[in-house]
C-alpha positions as CSV (number, residue, x, y, z in Angstrom):
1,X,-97.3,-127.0,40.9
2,X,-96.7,-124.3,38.8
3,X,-93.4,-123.8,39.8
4,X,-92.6,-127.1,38.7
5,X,-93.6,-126.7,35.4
6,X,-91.7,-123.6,34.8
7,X,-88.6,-125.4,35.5
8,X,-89.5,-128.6,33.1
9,X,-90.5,-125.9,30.3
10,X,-87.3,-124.1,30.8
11,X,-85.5,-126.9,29.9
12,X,-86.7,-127.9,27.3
13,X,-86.6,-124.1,25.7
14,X,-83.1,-124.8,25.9
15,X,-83.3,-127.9,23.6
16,X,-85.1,-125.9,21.6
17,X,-82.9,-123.4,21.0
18,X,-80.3,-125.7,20.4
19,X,-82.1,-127.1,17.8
20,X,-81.3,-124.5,15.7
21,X,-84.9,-123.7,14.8
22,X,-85.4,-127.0,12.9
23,X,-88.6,-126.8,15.5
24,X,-90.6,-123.9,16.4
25,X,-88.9,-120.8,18.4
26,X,-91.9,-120.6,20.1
27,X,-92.7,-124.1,21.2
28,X,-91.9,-123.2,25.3
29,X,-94.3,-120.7,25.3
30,X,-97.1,-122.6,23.4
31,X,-96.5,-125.1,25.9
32,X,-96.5,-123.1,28.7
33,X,-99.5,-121.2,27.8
34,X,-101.8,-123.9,27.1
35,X,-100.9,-125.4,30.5
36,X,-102.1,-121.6,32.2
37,X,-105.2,-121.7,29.9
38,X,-105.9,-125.3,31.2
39,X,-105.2,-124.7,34.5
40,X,-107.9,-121.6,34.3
41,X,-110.1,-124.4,33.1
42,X,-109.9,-126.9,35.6
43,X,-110.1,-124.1,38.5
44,X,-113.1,-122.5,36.5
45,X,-115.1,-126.0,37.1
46,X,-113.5,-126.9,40.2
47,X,-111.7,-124.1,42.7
48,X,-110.9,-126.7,45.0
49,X,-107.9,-128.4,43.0
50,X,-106.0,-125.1,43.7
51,X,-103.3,-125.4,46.6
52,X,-102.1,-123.4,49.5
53,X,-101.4,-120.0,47.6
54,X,-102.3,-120.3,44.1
55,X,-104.7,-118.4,42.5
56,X,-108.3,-119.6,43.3
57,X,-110.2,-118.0,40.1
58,X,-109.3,-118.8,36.5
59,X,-108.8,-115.4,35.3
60,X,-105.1,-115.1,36.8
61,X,-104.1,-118.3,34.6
62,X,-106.0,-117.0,31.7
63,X,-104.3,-113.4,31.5
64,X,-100.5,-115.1,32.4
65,X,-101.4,-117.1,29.7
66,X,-101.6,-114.3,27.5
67,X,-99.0,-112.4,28.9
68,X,-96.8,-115.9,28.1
69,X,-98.4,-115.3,24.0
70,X,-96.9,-112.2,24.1
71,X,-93.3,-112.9,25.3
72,X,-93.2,-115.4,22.4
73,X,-94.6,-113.5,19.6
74,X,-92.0,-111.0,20.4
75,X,-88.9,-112.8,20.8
76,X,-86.0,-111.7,19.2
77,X,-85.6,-114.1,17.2
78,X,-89.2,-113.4,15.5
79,X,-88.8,-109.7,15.5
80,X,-85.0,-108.6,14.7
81,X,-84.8,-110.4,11.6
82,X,-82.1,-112.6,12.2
83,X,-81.7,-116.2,13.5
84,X,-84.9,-117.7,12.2
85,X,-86.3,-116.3,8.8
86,X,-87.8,-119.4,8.3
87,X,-89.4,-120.9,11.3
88,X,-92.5,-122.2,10.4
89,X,-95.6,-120.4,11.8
90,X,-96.7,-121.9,15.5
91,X,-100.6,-122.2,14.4
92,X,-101.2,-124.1,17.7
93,X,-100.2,-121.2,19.6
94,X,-102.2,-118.7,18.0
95,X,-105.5,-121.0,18.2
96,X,-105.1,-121.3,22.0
97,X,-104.7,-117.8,22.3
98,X,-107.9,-117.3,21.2
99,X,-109.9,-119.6,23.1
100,X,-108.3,-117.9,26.1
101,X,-109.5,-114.5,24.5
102,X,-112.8,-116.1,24.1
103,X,-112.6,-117.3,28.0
104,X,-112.0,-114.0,29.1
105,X,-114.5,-112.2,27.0
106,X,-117.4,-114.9,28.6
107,X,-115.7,-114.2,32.1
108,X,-116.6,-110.7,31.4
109,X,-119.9,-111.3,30.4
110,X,-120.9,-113.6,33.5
111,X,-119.8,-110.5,35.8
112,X,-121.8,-107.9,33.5
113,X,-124.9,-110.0,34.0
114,X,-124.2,-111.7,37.4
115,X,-124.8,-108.0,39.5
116,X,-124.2,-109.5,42.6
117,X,-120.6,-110.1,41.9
118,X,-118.8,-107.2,43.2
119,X,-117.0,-105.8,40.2
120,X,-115.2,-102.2,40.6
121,X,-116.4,-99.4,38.6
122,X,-113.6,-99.2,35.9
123,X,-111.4,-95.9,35.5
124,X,-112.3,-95.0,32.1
125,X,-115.2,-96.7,29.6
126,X,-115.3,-95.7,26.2
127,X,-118.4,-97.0,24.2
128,X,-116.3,-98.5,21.0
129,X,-113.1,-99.5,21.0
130,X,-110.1,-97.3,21.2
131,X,-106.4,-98.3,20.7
132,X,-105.3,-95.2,22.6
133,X,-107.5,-96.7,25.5
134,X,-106.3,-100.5,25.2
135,X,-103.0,-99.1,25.2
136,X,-103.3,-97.0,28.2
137,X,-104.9,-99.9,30.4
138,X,-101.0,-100.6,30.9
139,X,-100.5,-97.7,32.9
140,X,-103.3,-98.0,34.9
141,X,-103.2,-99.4,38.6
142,X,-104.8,-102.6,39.0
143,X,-108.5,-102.1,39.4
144,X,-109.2,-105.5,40.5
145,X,-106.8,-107.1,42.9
146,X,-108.5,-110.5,42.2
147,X,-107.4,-110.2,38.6
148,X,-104.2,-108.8,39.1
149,X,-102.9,-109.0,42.5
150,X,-99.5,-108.2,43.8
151,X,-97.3,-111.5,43.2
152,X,-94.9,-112.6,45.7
153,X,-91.1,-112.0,44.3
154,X,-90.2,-115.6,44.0
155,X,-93.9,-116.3,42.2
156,X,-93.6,-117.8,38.8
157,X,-96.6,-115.3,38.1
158,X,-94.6,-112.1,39.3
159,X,-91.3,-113.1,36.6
160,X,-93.6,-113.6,34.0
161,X,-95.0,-110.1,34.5
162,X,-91.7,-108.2,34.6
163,X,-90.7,-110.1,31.1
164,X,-94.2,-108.7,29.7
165,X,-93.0,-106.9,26.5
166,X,-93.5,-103.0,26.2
167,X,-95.2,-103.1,23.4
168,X,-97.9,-105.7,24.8
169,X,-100.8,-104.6,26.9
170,X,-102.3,-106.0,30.3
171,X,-106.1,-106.8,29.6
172,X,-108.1,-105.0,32.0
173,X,-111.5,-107.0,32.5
174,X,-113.2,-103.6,33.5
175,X,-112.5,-101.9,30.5
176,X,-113.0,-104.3,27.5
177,X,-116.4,-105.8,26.3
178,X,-117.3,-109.1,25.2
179,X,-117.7,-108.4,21.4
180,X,-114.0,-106.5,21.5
181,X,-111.8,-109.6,23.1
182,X,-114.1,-111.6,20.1
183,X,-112.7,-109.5,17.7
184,X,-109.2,-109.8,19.2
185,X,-110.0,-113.3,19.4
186,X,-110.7,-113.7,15.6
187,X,-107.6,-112.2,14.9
188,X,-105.9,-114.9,16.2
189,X,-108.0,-117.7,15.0
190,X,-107.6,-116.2,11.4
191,X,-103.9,-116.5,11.7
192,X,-103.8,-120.3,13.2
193,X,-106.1,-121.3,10.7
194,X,-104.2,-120.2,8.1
195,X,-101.4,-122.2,8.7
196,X,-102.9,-125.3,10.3
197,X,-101.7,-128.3,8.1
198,X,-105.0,-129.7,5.7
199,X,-105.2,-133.7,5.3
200,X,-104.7,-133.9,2.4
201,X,-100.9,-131.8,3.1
202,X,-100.2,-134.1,5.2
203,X,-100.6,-137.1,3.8
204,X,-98.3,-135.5,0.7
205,X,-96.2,-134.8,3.4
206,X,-95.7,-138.4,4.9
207,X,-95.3,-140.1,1.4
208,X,-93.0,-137.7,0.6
209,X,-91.0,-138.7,3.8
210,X,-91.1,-142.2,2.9
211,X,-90.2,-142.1,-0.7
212,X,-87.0,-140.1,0.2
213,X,-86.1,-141.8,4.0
214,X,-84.8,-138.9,5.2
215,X,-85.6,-137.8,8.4
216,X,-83.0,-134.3,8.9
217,X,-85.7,-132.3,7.5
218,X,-88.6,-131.1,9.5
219,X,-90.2,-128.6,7.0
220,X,-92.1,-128.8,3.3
221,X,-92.0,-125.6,1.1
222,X,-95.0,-126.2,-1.4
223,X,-94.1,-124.4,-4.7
224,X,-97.4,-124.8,-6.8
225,X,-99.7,-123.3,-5.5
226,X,-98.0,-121.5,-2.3
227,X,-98.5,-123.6,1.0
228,X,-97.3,-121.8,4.8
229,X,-94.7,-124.2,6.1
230,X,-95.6,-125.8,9.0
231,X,-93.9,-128.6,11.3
232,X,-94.7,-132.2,10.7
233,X,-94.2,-132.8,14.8
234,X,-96.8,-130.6,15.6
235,X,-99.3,-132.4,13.5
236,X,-99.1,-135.7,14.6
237,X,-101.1,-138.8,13.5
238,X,-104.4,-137.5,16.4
239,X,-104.3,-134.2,14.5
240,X,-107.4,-133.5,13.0
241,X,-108.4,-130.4,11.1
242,X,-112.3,-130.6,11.2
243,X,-112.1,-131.1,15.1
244,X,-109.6,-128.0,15.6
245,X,-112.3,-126.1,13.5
246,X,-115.6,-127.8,15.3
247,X,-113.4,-127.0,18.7
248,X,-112.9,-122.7,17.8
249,X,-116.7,-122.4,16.2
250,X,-118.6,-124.4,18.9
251,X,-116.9,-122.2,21.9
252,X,-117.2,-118.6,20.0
253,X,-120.5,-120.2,18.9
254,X,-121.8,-120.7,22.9
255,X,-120.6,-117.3,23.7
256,X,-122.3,-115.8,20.6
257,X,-125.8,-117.3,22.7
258,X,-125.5,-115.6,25.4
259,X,-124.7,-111.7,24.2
260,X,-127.3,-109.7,25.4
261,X,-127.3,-107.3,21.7
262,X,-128.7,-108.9,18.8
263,X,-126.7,-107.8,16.3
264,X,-123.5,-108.9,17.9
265,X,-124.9,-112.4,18.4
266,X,-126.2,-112.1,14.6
267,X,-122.6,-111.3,14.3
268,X,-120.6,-113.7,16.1
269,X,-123.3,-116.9,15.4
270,X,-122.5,-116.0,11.4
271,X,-118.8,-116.3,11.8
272,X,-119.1,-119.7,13.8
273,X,-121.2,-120.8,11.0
274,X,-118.2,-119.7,8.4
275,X,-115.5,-122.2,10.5
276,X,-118.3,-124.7,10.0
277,X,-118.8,-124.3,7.1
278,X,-114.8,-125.1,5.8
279,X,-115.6,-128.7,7.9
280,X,-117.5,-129.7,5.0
281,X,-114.2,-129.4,3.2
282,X,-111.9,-131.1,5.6
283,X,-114.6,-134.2,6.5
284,X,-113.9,-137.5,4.6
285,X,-115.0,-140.9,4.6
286,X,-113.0,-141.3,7.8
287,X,-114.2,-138.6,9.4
288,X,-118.2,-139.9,8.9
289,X,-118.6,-139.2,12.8
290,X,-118.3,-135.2,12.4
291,X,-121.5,-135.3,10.2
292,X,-123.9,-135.0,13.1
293,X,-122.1,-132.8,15.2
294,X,-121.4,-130.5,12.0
295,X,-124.7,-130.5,10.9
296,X,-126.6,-129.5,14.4
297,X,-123.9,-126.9,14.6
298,X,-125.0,-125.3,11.6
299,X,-128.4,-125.2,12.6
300,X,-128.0,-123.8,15.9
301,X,-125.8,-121.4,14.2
302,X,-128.4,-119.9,12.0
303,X,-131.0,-120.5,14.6
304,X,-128.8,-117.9,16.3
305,X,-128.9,-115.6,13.1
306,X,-132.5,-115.7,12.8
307,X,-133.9,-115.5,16.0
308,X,-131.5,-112.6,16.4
309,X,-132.9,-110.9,13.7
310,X,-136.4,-111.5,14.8
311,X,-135.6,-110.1,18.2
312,X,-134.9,-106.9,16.7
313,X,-138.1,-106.8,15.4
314,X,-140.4,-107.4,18.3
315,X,-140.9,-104.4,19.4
316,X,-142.4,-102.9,15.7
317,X,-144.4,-106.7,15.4
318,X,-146.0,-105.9,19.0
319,X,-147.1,-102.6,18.0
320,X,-148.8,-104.1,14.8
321,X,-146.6,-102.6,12.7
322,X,-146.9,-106.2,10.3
323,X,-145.3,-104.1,7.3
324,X,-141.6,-104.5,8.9
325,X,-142.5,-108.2,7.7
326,X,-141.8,-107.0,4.3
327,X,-138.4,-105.7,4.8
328,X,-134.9,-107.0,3.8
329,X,-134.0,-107.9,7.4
330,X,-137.4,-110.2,7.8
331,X,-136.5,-111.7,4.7
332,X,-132.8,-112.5,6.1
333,X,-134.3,-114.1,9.0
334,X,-136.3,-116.7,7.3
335,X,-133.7,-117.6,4.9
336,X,-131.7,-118.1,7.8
337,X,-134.2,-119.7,9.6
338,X,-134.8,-121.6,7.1
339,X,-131.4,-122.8,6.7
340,X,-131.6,-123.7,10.2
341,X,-134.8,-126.3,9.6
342,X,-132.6,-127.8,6.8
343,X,-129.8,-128.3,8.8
344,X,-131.9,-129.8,11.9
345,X,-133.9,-131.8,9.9
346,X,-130.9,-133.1,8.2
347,X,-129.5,-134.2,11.8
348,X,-132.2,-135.9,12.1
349,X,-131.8,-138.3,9.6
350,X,-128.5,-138.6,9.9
351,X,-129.6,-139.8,13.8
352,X,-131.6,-142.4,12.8
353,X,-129.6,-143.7,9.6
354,X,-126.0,-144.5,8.5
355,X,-123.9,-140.7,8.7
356,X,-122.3,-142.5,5.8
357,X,-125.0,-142.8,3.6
358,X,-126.0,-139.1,3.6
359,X,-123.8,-136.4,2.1
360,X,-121.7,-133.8,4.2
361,X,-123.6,-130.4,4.0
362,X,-121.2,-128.1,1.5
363,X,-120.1,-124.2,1.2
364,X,-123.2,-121.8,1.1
365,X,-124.1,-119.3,-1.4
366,X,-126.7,-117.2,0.3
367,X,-125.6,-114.4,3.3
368,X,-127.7,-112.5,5.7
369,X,-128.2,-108.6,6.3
370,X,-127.4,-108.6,9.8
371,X,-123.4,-108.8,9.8
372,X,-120.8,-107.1,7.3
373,X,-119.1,-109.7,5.3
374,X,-115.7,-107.9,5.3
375,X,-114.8,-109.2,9.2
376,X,-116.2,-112.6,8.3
377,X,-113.5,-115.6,7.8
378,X,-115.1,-117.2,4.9
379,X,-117.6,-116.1,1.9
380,X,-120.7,-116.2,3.2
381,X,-122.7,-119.1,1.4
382,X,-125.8,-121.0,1.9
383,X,-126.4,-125.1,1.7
384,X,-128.1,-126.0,-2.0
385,X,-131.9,-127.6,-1.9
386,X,-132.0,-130.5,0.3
387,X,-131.3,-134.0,-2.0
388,X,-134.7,-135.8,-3.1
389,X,-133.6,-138.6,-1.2
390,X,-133.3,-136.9,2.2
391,X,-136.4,-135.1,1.4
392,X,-137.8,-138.4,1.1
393,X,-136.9,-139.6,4.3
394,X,-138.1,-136.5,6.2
395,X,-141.6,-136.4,5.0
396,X,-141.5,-140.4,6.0
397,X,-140.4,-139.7,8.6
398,X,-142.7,-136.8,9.7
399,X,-145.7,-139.4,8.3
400,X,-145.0,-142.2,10.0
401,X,-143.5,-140.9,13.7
402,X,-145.0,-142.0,16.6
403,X,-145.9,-139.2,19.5
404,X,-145.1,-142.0,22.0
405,X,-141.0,-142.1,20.8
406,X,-139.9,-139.4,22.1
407,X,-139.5,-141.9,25.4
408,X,-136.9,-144.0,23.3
409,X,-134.8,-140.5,21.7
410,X,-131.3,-139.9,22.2
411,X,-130.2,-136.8,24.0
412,X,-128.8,-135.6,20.7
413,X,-131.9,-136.3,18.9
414,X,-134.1,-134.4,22.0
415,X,-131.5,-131.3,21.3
416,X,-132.6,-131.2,17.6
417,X,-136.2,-131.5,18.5
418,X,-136.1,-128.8,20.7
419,X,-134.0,-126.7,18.2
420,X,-136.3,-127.6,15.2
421,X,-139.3,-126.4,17.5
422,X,-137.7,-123.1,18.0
423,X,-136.9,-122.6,14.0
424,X,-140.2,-122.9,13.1
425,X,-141.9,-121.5,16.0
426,X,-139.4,-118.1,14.9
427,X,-140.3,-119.0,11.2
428,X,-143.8,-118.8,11.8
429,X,-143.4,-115.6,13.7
430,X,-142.3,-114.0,10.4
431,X,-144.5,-115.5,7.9
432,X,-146.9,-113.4,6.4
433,X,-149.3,-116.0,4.3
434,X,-151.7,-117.5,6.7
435,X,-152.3,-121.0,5.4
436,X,-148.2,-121.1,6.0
437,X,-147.7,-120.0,9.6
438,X,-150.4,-121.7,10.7
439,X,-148.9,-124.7,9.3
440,X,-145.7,-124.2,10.9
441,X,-147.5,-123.3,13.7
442,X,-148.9,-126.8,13.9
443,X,-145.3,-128.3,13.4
444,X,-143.6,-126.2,16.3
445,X,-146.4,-127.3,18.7
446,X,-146.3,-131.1,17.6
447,X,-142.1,-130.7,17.3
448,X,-142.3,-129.0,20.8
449,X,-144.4,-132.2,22.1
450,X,-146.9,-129.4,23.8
451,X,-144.4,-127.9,25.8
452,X,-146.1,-124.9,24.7
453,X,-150.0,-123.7,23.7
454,X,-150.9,-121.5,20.7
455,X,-154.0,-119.6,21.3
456,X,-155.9,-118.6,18.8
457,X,-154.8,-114.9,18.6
458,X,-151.2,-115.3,18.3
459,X,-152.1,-118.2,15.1
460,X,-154.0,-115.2,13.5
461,X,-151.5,-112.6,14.3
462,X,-150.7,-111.0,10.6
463,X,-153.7,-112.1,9.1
């Protein structure tokens, strides 16, 4: 099967190149690589597709598929200056190269929590990240033969190892963490992202086509203000921006959940919120259905933030140390937390009402203490006071709803229930006026339809 494919991609590298770079140089191995990274994804759900000698784990299709990156980002017609100067960037490569980052950093962290998976002790560990390291994993013999066995000669997996590039490096899954392969991860995302087409571009793009009917060109130089160039046959009429950005947040976003250190999931759920966060700027009247996704996103996201925050402060709240309550990291908690409500609440509304008649949530303005700005994608912002009119609905709603309707919710609008519960259960956790958390108190327990009891310590704990 995969065999196959090499031979279809191979020729159709050879139309590319005689092209003469009106398309992407790149293009074969984009292809190619997505395939590897979806084939890792089909065997990661279901081993049993593989056939008689294929791999039977996804990490094999993962690492070829970055080994297959590599080979195309150093071409030589990309790195000896000559042939294509002006190839437009392949943004579709660089974003799947980061989801497969992002696969094998949550591969990683299923084997550092999963203890009775037999993983070998690695050969070296250093406790941050060191190039010198990365650099000389290549060297090193394969620690784990499941990851990087010894390919037969005519295997389509053992030629695309020999054609590895020198100055690429072989990802050893006993030597990196979770957080680095993130960070390698954002990298990437950062550079596709910056030259992913906008709508709006687009659309400039096609009238611009049909005003002159010439279809010989294949590229658009913007000259006030300074666009990248970028292919019009790579975004197609399904392309869409806002789901490309939803797609990158949500998975960094469910690997951010499951980090065992709080900061780094502070960290990580912070920058997923940033790649929301420029959905708001992409979503148009078209796109009314990414208002519900987008906005539960953003609450989970700083749901994420807070609660990782709180976390961090457990152990001083348990001693009765109720004065780290007054510090700048409690306070970045409950804005964040409190963002989070917003956000749910918001969702909410937008569940049982028109997404069209409810405004998409905007850029922030506030940030939280937990993560540096300088590695995050976007300025961090917060959302502006809630409008009157959703204000409205909320407290209408929250009058006039029925215990007995949670039998008649959506799954969707269960998930926000359960989030909102969490909020303000986390939110009351770090209030210090008493007449406050006890009223949030009250709302957790009736949001969490007494799935869980307050007794009457833990309501006067602070007071």
């Amino acid at each position: 099967m995969v065999r196959e494919i090499v031979l279809y991609c191979h020729w159709f590298f050879v139309l590319i190149i005689c092209s003469k770079c009106k398309d992407l140089p790149t293009a074969f191995h984009t292809i190619f690589g997505t395939t590897l990274f979806l084939f890792g994804n089909l065997i990661a759900q279901d081993a049993s597709l593989v056939l008689q000698g294929e791999p039977s784990t996804p990490t094999p299709y993962w690492l070829t598929a970055i080994d297959v990156f590599h080979i195309g980002e150093n071409l030589p017609v990309r790195v000896s200056g000559r042939g294509c100067p002006n190839a437009p960037e392949d943004w579709r490569m660089a974003v799947v190269w980061g989801r497969t980052l992002v696969n094998l950093a949550d591969e990683i962290l299923t084997r550092q929590k999963g203890p009775s998976t037999p993983v070998p002790t690695p050969s070296f560990r250093s406790p941050n990240f060191d190039p010198l390291h990365a650099f000389a994993s290549v060297f090193l013999l394969p620690t784990n033969t499941a990851d990087d066995p010894k390919w037969p000669t005519d295997s389509p997996f053992a030629l695309l190892a020999t054609c590895r590039p020198p100055s690429s490096f072989r990802i050893n899954m006993n030597l990196f963490t979770p957080h680095e392969l993130l960070q390698f991860a954002q990298d990437r995302f950062s550079r596709g992202i910056f030259h992913m087409p906008h709508q709006h571009a687009m659309k400039f793009l096609r009238a611009k086509t049909n005003e002159s009917k010439s279809s010989s060109s294949t590229e658009i130089q913007f000259a006030d203000p300074p666009k990248p160039l970028f292919s019009p046959s790579l975004a197609g009429s399904t392309f869409s921006r806002a789901k490309e950005l939803y797609t990158i947040g949500s998975e960094v976003l469910l690997l951010a959940e499951k980090l065992d250190t709080p900061s780094e999931r502070c960290h990580w759920a912070k920058w997923a919120d940033g790649i929301f966060s420029q959905m708001g700027m992409e979503a148009t009247s078209p796109e009314d259905t990414w208002k519900v996704p987008l906005v539960i996103a953003r609450g989970r996201s700083n749901l994420v933030m807070g609660s990782a925050i709180a976390e961090e402060m457990d152990n001083d709240l348990e001693r009765g140390e109720m004065q780290v309550l007054d510090t700048t990291e409690a306070e970045d908690a409950r804005v964040a937390l409190e963002k989070s409500i917003g956000f749910l609440e918001k969702a909410r509304v937008l569940l049982s009402s028109d997404p069209a008649d409810v405004p998409i949530p905007g850029p922030s303005s506030k940030s939280t203490h937990c993560c540096d700005s300088t590695t995050s994608m976007v300025d961090d912002s917060s959302e502006n006071d809630i409008d009157n009119d959703i204000q409205a609905a909320i407290l209408d709603m929250m009058s006039t709803e029925d215990d007995d309707a949670v039998n008649d919710e959506s799954c969707e609008q269960a998930e926000v229930r359960t989030l909102l519960a969490e909020a303000l259960l986390t939110l009351a956790n770090l209030t210090t006026d008493e007449a406050e958390r006890e009223s949030l108190y009250a709302r957790a327990h009736k949001e969490g339809k007494g799935s869980f009891e307050l007794d009457d310590d833990r309501m006067d704990e602070g007071s």
